[in-house]
C-alpha positions in Angstrom: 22.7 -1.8 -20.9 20.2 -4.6 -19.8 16.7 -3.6 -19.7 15.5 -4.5 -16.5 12.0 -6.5 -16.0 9.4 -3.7 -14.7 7.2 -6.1 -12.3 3.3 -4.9 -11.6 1.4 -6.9 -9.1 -2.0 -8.0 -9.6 -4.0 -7.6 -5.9 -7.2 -9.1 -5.4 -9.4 -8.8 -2.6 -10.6 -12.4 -0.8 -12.5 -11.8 2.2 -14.6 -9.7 3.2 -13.9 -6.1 4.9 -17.3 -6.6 7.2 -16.3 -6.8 11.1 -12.6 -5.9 10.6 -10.4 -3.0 12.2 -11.1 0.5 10.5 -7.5 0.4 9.6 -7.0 -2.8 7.7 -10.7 -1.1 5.8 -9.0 2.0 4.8 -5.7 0.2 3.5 -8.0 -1.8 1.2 -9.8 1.3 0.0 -6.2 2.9 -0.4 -5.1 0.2 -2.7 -8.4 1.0 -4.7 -10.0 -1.7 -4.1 -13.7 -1.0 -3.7 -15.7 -3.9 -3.9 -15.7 -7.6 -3.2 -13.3 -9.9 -5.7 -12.2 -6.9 -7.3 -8.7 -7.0 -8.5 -6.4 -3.7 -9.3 -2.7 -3.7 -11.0 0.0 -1.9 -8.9 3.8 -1.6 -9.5 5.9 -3.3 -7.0 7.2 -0.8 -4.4 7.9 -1.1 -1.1 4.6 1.2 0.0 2.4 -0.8 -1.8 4.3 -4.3 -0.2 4.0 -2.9 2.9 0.0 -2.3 2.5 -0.1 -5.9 1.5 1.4 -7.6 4.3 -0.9 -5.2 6.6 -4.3 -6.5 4.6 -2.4 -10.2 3.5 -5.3 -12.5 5.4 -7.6 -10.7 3.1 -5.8 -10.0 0.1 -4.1 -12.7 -3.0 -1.3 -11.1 -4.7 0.0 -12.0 -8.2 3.3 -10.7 -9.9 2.9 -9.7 -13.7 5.5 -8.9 -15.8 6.1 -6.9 -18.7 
């Protein structure tokens, strides 16, 4: 059997969170991100890549793999 390529996605936040809607705030705060150019690791599922297209104008992602 083919072991499969687990793939994690680097997140880092871009702009800022001043001035924007409550609910793009608290989808940044739920990917854990709580400061400024902070980056956190995340696998890939389709929550977390749902999250990101909501916050994408404020967010870079990155794919890692293992």
């Amino acid at each position: 059997m083919a072991k499969s390529k687990k793939v994690r996605l680097e997140i880092t936040q871009t702009r800022s969170g001043i001035g924007r809607q409550g609910k793009h705030r608290r989808t940044i705060e739920a990917l854990g991100i709580k400061r400024h150019q902070q980056s956190v690791i995340h696998d890939d599922s389709p929550a977390i890549r749902g999250m990101i297209n909501q916050v994408s104008h404020m967010v870079s992602v990155r794919e890692l793999e293992d």
